[in-house]
TIVOVEX-125624 format. One line per 5 residues: their letters; for each residue x, y, z of C-alpha. Coordinates in Angstrom, 1 decimal. Example, Ala and Ser with C-alpha at 12.3 -4.5 7.8 and 13.67 -1.06 7.14 Angstrom:
% TIVOVEX-125624
AS = 12.3:-4.5:7.8; 13.7:-1.1:7.1
***
This chain:
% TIVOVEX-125624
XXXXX = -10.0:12.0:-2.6; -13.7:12.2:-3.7; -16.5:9.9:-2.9; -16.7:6.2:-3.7; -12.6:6.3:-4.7
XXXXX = -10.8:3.1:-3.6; -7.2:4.1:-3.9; -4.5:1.3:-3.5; -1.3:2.6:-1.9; 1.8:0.9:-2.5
XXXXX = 5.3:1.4:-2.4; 9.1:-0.2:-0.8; 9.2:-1.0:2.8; 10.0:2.1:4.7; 8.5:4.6:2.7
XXXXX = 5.8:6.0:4.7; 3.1:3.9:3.8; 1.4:3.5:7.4; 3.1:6.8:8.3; 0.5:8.4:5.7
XXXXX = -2.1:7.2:6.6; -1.8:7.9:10.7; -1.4:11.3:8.9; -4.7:11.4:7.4; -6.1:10.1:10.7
XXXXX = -4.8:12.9:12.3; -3.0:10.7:14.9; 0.7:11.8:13.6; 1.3:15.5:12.4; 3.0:16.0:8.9
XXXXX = 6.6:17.8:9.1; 5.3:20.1:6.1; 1.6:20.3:4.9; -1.7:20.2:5.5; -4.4:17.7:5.6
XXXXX = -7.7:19.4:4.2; -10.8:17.7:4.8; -14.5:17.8:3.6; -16.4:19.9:7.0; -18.1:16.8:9.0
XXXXX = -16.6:14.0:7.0; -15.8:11.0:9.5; -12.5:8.8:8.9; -11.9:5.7:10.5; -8.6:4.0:11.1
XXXXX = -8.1:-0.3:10.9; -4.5:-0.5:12.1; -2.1:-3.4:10.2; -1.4:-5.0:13.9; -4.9:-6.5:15.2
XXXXX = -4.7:-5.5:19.1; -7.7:-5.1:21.4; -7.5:-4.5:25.2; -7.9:-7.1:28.0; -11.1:-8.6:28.3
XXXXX = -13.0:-7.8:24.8; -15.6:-9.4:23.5; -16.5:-9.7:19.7; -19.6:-8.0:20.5; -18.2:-5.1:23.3
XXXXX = -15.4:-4.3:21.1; -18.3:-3.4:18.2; -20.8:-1.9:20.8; -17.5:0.7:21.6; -17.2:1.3:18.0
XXXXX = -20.5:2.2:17.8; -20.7:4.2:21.1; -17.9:6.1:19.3; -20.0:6.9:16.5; -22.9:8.2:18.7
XXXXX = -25.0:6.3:17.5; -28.4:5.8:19.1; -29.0:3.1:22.3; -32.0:1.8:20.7; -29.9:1.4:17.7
XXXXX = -27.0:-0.7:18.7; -28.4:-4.3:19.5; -29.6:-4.5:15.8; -26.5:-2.6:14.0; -23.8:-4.9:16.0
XXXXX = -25.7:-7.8:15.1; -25.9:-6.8:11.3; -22.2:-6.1:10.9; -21.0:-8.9:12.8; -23.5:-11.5:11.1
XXXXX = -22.3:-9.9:7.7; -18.5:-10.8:8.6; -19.5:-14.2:9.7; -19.7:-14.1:13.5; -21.6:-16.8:14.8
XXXXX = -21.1:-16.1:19.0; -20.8:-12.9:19.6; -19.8:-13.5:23.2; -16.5:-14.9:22.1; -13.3:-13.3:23.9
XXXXX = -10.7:-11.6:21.6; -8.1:-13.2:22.7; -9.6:-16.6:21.4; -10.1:-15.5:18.1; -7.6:-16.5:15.4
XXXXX = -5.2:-13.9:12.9; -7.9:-13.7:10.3; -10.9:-13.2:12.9; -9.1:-10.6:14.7; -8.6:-9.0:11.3
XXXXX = -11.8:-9.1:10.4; -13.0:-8.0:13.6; -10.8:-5.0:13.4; -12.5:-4.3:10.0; -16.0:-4.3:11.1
XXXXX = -15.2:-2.4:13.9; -14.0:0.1:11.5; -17.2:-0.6:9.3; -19.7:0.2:11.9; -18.4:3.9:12.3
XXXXX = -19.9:4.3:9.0; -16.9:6.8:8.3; -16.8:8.6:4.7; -13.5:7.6:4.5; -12.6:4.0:5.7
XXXXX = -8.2:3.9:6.0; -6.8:-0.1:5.5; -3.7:-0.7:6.6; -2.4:-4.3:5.0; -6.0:-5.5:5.8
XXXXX = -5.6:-9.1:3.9; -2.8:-10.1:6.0; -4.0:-13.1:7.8; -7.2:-13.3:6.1; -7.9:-16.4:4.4
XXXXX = -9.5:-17.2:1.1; -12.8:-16.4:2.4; -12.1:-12.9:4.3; -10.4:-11.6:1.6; -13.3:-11.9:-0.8
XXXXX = -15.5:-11.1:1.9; -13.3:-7.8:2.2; -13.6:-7.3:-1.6; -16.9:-7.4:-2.2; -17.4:-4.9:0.7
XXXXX = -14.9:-2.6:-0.7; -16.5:-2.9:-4.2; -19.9:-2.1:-3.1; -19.2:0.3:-0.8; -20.5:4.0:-0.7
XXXXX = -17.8:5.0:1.4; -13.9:5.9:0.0; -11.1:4.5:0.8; -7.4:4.2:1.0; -5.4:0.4:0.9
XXXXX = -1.9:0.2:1.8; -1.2:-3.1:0.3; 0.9:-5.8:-1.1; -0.9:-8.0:-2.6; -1.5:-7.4:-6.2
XXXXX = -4.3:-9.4:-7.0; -6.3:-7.5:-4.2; -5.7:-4.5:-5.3; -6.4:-5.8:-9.5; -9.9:-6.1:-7.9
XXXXX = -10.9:-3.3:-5.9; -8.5:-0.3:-6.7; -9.7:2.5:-8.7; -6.5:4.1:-8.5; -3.2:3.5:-7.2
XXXXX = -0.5:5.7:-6.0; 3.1:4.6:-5.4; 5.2:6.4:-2.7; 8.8:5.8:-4.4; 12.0:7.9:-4.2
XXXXX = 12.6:6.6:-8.2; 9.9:9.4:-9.4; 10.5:13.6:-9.3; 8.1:14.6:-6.7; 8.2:10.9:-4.7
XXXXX = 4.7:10.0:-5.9; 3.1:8.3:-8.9; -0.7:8.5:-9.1; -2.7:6.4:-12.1; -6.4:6.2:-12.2
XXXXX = -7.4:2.6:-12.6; -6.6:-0.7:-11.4; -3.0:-2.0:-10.6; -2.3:-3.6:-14.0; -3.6:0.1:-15.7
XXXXX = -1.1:1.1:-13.0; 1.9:-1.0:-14.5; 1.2:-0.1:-17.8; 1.7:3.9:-16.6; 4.5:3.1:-14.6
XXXXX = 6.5:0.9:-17.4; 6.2:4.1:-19.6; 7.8:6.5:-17.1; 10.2:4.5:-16.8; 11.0:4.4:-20.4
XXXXX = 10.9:7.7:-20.8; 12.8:8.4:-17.9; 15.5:6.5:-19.3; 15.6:8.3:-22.6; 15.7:11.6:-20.8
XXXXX = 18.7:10.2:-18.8; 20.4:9.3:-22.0; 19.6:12.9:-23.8; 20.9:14.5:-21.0; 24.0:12.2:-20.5
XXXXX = 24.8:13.5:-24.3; 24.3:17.3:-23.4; 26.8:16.8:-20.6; 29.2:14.7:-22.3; 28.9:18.0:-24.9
XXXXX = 29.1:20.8:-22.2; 32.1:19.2:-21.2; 34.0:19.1:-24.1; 33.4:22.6:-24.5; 34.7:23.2:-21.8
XXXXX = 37.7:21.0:-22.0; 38.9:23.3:-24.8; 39.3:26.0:-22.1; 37.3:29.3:-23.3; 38.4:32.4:-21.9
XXXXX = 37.6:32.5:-18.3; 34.8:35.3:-17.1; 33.6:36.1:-20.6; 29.5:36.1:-20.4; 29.0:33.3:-22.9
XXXXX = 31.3:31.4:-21.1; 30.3:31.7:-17.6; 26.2:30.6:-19.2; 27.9:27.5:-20.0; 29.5:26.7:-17.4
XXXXX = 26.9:27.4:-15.3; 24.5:25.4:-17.5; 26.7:22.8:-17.3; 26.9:22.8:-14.0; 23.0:22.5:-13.8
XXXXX = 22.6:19.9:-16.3; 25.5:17.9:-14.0; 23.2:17.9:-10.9; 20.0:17.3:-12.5; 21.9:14.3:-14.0
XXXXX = 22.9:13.4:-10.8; 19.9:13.3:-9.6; 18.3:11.1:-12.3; 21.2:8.4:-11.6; 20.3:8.5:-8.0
XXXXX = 16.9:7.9:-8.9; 17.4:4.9:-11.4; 19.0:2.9:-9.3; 16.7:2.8:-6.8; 14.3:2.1:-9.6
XXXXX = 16.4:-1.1:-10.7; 15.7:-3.0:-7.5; 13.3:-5.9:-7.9; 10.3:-5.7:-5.6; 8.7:-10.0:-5.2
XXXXX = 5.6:-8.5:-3.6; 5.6:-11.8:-2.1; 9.4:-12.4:-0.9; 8.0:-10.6:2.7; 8.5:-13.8:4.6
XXXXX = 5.0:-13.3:6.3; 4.2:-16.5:6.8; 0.6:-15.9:6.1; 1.4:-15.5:2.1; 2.8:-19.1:2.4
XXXXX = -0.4:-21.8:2.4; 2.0:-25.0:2.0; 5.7:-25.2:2.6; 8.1:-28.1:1.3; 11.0:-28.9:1.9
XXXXX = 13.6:-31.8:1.4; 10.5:-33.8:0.4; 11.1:-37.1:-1.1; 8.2:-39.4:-2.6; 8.0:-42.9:-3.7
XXXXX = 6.2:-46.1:-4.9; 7.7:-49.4:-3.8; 11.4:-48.7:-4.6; 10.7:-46.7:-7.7; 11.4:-43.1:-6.5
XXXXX = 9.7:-40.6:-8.1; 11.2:-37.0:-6.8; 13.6:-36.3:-3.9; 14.7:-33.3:-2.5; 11.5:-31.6:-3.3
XXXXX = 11.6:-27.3:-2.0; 8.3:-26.0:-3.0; 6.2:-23.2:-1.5; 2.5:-22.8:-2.1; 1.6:-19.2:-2.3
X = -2.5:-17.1:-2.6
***
């Protein structure tokens, strides 16, 4: 990462999304690897699951942060009441607990915020956050000075504040495909891999389907240009094999919104029937109202 990059990270359920991240934190270790960072730079961490302990207040929970951060005591009565007025806090003496899904996210944001961190870690940070937080959480990102990294599923989010976007995905070679830009740059890239993936997979199909006619002819056994080839064809086999194990994990549909989260859904339907006098107009009406 360098300064000012806002990279959205994406990818299936399961594939180490959060589990990244809680790497670059430092609070999991990596199996293999290292994580190499800038001498002094400051990270800070806003977890996908809103949780504050017992007994928080919107503004102790932000004088913590900010204890955290060393800031100065003379400091912290003006900086906690910038940040929280900038989220839309009104009383700051509120109790967490009290607080709604999308206040408690956006709580958890600014308490990340007031770290002032070069390097600011999201973790699904629109979920719960109405229409309101999340363009409060965009233009923030936009005009940020700090970096950061979005786990996210929400497309449209990350059309307006990405940069970049890296996909964690078993379908590509080294598990990883990184495209500067925003996500529908992103799609464009990933549409041509694909494609050329596939034409690579067909080539190579040909050279097997070759290798092993050859080979069906039964050469001499233990002759030098005979044992190349059959090695060779045993090479091309497993790379093969591994491109077919690959594609069809890439031929599964991802609905970025078919999570069931009830926060993507604004208005459910269902069964709904509607009429004027005994004229009916619609019956049996399923409809869901999505962001």
């Amino acid at each position: 990462m360098s300064e000012g990059d806002r990279i959205g990270l994406i990818g299936p359920n399961g594939s180490g999304k959060s589990t990244l991240l809680e790497i670059l934190y430092g609070r999991v270790k990596p199996d293999s690897g290292e994580v190499a960072t800038r001498k002094r730079s400051r990270l800070s961490y806003v977890a996908q699951v809103s949780e504050f302990a017992p007994g928080e207040t919107v503004r102790s929970v932000v004088e913590k942060a900010l204890e955290r951060a060393a800031v100065p005591q003379a400091e912290r009565g003006a900086r906690t009441a910038e940040a929280l007025g900038r989220a839309g806090f009104i009383d700051f003496e509120t109790p967490t607990t009290a607080l709604s899904g999308g206040w408690r996210k956006r709580l958890m944001i600014t308490e990340g915020l007031v770290e002032r961190a070069d390097i600011l870690l999201l973790d699904e940070p629109t979920n719960h956050l109405d229409f309101a937080g999340i363009e409060w959480l965009e233009s923030l990102l936009q005009n940020a000075a700090f970096a950061c990294v979005v786990v996210s599923h929400d497309r449209y989010f990350l059309e307006t504040i990405a940069s970049e976007v890296v996909e964690l995905n078993r379908i590509y070679a080294d598990g990883v495909f990184r495209v500067k830009g925003n996500y529908s740059r992103f799609l464009e890239k990933k549409e041509a891999y694909l494609e050329a993936q596939g034409k690579r997979q067909d080539a190579l199909t040909n050279r097997v389907h070759t290798e092993l006619e050859w080979l069906r002819r039964g050469p001499r056994a233990r002759r030098t240009k005979a044992k190349a080839r059959i090695d060779k064809a045993h090479e091309l086999i497993g790379e093969l094999a591994d491109l077919n194990a690959r594609s069809r994990t890439a031929s599964a549909k991802i609905d970025f919104f078919a999570t069931g989260r009830q926060t993507k859904q604004l208005i459910a339907l269902e069964g709904v029937t509607y009429a004027i006098g005994n004229r009916i107009l619609f019956e049996g009406l399923n409809f869901i109202v999505r962001p």
